[in-house]
N, CA, C and O atoms as a GROMACS GRO file, in nm:
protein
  316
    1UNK      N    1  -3.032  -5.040  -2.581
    1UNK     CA    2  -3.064  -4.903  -2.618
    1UNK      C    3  -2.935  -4.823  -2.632
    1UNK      O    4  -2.832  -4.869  -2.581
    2UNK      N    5  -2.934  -4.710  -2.694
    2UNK     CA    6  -2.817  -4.633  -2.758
    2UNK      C    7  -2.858  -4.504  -2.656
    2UNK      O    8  -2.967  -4.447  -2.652
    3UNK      N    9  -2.755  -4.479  -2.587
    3UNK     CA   10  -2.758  -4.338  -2.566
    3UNK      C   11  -2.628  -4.277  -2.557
    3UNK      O   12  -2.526  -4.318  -2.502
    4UNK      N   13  -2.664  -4.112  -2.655
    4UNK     CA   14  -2.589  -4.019  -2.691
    4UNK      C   15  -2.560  -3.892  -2.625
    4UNK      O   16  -2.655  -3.826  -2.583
    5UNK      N   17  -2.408  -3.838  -2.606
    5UNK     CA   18  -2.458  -3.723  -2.549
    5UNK      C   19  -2.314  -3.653  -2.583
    5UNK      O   20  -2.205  -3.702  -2.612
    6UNK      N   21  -2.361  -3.513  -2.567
    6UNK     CA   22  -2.202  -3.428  -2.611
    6UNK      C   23  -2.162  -3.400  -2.482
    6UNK      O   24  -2.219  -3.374  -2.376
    7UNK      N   25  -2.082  -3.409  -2.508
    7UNK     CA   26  -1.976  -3.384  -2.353
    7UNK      C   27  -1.847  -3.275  -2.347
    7UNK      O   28  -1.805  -3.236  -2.456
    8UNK      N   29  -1.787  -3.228  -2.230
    8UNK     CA   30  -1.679  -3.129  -2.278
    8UNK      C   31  -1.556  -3.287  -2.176
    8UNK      O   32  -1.553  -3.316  -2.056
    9UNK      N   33  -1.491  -3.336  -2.276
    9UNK     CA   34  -1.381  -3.441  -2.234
    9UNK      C   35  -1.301  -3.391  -2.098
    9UNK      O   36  -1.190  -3.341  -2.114
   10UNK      N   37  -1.354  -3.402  -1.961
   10UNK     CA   38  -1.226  -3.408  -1.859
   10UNK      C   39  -1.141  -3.515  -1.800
   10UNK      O   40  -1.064  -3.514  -1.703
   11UNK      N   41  -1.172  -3.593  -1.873
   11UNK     CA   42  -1.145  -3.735  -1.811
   11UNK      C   43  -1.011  -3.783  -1.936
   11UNK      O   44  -1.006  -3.707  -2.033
   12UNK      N   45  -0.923  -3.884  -1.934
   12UNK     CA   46  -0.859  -3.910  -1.981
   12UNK      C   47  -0.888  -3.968  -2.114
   12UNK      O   48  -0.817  -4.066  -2.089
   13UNK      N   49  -0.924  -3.990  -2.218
   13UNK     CA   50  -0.988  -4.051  -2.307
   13UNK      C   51  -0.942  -4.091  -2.430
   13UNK      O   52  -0.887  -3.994  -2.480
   14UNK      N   53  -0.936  -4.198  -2.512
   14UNK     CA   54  -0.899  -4.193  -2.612
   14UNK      C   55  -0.988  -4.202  -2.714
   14UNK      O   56  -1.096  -4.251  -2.681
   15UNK      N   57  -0.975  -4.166  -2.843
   15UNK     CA   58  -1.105  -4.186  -2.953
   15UNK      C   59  -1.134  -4.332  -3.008
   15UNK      O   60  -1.044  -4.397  -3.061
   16UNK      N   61  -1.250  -4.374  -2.995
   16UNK     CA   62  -1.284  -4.479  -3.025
   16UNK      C   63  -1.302  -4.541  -3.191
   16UNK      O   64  -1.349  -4.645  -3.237
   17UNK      N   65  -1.242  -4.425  -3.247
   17UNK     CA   66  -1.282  -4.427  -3.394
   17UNK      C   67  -1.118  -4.513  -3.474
   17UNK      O   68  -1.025  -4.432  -3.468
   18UNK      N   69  -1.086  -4.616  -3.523
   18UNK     CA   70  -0.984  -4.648  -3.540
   18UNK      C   71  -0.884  -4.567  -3.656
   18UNK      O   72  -0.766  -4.533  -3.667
   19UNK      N   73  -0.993  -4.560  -3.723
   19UNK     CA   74  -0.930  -4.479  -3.855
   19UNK      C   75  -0.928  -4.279  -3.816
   19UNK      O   76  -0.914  -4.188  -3.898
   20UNK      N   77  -0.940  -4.274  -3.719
   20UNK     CA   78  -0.855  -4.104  -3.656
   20UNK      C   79  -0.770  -4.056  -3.635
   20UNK      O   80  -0.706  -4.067  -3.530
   21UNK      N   81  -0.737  -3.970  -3.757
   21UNK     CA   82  -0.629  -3.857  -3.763
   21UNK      C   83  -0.606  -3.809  -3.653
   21UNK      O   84  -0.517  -3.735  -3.695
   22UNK      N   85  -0.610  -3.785  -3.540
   22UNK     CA   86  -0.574  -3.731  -3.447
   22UNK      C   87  -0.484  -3.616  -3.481
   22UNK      O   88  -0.366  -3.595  -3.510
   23UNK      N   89  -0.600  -3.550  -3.462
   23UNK     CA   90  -0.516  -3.384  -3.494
   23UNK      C   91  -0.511  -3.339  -3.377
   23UNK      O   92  -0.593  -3.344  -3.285
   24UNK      N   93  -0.336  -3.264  -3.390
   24UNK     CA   94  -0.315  -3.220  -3.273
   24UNK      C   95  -0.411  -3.083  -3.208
   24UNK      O   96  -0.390  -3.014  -3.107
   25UNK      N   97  -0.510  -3.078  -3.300
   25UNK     CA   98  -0.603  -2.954  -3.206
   25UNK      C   99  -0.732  -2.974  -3.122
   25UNK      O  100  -0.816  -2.915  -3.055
   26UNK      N  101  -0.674  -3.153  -3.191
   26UNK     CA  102  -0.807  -3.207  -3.062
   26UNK      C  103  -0.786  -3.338  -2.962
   26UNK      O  104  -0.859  -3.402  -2.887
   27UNK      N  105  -0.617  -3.344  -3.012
   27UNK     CA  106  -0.554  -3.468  -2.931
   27UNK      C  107  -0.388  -3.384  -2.860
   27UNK      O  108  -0.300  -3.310  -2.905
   28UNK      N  109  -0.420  -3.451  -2.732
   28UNK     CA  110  -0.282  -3.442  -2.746
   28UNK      C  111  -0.166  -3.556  -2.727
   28UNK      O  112  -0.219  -3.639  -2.654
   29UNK      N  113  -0.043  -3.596  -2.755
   29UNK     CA  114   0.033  -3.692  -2.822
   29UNK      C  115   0.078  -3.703  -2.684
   29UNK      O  116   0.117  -3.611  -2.613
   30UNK      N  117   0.063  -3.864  -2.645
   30UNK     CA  118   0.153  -3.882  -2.518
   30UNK      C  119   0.285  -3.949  -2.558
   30UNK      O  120   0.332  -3.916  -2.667
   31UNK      N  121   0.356  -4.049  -2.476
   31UNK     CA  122   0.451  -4.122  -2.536
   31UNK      C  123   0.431  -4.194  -2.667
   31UNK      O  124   0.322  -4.249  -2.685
   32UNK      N  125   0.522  -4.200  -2.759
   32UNK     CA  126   0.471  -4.335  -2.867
   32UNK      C  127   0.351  -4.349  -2.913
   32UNK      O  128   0.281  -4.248  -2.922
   33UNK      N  129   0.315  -4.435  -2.939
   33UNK     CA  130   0.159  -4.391  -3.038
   33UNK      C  131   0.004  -4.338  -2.996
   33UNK      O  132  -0.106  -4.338  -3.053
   34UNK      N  133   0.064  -4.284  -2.843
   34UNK     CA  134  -0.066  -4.314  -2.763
   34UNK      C  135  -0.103  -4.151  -2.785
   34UNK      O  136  -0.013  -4.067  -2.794
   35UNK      N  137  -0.278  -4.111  -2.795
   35UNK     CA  138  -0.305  -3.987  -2.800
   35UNK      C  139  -0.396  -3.979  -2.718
   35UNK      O  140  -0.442  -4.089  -2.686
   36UNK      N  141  -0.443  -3.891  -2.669
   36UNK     CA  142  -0.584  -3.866  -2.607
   36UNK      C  143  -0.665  -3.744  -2.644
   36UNK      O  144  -0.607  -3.668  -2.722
   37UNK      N  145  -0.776  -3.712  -2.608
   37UNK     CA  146  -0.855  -3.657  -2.648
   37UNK      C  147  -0.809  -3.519  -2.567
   37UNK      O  148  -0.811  -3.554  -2.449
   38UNK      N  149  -0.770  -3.385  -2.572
   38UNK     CA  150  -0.757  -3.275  -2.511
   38UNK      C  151  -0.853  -3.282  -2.406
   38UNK      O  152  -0.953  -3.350  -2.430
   39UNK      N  153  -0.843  -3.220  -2.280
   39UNK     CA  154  -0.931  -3.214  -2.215
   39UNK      C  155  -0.986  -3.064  -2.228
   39UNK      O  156  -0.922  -2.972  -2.279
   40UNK      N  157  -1.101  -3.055  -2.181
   40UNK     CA  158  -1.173  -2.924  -2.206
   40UNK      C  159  -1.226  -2.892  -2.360
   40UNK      O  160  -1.254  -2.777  -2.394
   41UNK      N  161  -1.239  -3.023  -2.466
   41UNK     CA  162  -1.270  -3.001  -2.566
   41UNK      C  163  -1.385  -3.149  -2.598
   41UNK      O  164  -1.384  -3.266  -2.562
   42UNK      N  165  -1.478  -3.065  -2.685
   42UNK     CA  166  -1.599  -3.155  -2.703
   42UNK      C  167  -1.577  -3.273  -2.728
   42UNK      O  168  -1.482  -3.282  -2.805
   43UNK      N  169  -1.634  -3.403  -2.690
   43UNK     CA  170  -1.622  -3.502  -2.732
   43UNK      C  171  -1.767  -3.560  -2.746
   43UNK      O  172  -1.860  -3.504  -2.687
   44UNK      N  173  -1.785  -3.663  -2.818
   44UNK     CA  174  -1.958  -3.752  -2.831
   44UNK      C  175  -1.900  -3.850  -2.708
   44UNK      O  176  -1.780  -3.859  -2.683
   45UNK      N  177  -2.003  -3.920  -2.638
   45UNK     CA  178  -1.984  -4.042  -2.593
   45UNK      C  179  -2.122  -4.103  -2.609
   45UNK      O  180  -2.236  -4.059  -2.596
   46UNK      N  181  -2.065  -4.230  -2.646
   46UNK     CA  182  -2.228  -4.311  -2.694
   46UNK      C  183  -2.175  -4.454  -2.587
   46UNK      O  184  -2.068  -4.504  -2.552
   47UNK      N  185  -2.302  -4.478  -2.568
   47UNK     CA  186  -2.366  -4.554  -2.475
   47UNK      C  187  -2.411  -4.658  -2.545
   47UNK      O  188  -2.516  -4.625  -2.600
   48UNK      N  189  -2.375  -4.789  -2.575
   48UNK     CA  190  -2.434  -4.920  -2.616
   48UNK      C  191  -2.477  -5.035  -2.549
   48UNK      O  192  -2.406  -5.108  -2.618
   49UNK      N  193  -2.522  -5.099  -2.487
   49UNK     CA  194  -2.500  -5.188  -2.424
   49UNK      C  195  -2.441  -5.206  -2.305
   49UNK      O  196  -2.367  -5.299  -2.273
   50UNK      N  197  -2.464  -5.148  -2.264
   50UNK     CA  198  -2.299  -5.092  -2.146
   50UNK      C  199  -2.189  -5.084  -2.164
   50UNK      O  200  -2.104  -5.094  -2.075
   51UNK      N  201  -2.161  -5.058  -2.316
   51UNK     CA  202  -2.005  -5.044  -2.317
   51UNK      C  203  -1.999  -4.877  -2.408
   51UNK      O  204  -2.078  -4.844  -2.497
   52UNK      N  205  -1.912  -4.815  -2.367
   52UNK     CA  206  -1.863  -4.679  -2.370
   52UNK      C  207  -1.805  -4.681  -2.486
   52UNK      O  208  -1.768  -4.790  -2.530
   53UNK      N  209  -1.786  -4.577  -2.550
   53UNK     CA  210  -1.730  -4.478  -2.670
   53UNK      C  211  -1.725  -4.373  -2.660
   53UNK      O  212  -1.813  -4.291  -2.635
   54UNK      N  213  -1.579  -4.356  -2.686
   54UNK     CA  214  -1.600  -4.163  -2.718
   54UNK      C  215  -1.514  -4.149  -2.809
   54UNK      O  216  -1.422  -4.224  -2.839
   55UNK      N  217  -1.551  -4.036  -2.862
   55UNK     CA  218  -1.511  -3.984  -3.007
   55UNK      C  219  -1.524  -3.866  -3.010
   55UNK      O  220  -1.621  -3.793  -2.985
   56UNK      N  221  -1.376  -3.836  -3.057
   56UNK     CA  222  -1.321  -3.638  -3.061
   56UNK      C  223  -1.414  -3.581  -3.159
   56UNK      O  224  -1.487  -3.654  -3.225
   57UNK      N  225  -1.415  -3.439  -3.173
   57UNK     CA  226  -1.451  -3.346  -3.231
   57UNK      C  227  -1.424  -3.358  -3.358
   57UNK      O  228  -1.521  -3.302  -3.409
   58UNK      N  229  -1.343  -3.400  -3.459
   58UNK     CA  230  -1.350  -3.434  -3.566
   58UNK      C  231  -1.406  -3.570  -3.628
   58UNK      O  232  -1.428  -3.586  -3.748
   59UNK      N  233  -1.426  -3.670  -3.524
   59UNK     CA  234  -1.480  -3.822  -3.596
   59UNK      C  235  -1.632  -3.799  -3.519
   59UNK      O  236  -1.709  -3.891  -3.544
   60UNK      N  237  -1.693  -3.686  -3.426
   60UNK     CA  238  -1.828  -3.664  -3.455
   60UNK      C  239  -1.867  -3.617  -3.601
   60UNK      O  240  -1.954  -3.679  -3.662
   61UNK      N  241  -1.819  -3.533  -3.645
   61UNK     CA  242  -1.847  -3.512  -3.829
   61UNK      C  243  -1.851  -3.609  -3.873
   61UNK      O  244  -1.966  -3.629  -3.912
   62UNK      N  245  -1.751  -3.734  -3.903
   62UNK     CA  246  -1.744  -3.772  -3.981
   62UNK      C  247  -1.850  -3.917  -3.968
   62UNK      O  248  -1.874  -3.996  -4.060
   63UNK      N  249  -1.922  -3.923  -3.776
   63UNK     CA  250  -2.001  -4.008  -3.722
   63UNK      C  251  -2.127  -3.978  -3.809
   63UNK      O  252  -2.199  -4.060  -3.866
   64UNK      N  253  -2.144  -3.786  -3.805
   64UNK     CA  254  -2.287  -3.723  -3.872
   64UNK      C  255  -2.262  -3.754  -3.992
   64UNK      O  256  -2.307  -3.867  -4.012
   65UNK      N  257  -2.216  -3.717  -4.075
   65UNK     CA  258  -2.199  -3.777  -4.194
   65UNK      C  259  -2.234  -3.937  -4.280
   65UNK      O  260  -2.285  -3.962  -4.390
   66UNK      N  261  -2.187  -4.011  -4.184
   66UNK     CA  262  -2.245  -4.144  -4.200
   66UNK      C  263  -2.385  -4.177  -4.142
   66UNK      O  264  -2.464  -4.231  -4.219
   67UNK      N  265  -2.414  -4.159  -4.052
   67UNK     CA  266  -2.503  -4.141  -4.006
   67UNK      C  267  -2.688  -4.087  -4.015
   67UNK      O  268  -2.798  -4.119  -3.971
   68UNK      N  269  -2.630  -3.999  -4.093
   68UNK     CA  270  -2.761  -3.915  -4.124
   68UNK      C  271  -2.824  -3.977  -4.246
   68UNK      O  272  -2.946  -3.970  -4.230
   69UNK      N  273  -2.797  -4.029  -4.350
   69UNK     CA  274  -2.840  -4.082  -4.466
   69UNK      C  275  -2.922  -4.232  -4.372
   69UNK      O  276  -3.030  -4.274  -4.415
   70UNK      N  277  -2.871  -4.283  -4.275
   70UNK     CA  278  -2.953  -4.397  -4.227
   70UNK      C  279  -3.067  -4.358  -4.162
   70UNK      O  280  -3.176  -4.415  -4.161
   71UNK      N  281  -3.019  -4.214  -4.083
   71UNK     CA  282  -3.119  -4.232  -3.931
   71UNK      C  283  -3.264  -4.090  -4.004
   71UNK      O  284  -3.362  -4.041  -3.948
   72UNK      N  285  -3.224  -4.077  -4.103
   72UNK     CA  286  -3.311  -3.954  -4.191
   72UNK      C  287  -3.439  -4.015  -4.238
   72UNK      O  288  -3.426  -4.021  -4.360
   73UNK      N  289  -3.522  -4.050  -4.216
   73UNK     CA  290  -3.666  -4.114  -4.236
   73UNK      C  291  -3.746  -4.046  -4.403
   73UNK      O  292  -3.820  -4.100  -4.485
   74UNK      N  293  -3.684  -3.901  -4.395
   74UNK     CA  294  -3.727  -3.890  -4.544
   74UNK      C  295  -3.617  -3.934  -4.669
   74UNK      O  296  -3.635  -3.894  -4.784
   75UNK      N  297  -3.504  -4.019  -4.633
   75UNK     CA  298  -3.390  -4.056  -4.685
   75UNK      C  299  -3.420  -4.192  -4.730
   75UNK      O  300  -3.367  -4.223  -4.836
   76UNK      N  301  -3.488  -4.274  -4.676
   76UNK     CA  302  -3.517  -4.413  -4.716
   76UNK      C  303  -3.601  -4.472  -4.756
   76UNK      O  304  -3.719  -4.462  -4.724
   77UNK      N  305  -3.539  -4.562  -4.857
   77UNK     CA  306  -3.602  -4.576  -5.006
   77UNK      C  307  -3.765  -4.630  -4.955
   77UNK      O  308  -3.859  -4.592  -5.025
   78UNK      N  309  -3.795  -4.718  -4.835
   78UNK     CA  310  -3.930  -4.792  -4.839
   78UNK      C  311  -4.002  -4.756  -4.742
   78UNK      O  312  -4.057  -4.824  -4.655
   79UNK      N  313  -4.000  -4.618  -4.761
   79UNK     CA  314  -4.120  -4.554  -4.738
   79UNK      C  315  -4.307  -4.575  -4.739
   79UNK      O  316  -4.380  -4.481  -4.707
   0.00000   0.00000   0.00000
């Protein structure tokens, strides 16, 4: 089972999304390539299987975005 939930990030985190811009208004840059998620700023964390994800404030858009054309019931074709 999948479970979703919005969260405000206090914990150390990095985005689970590989292809993320990490903008500095929702990451901040540690040594070398490493970023994390700001703390005190929204993040998704999804729940799979028992294994964790989280994903900043800009790759939730781009999660809804993909997303919604699948999980939209008046969206699919075999109705």
């Amino acid at each position: 089972m999948i479970k979703a939930q919005i969260d405000k990030c206090d914990w150390a985190a990095k985005c689970s999304n590989p292809t993320c811009e990490r903008s500095p208004k929702y990451h901040d840059h540690i040594i070398g390539d490493n970023y994390l998620i700001k703390r005190g700023s929204v993040c998704l964390v999804l729940y799979l299987n028992g294994e964790e994800e989280v994903y900043c404030r800009e790759c939730i858009d781009i999660l809804y975005k993909k997303l919604k054309p699948v999980l939209d019931s008046k969206l699919w074709a075999f109705n």
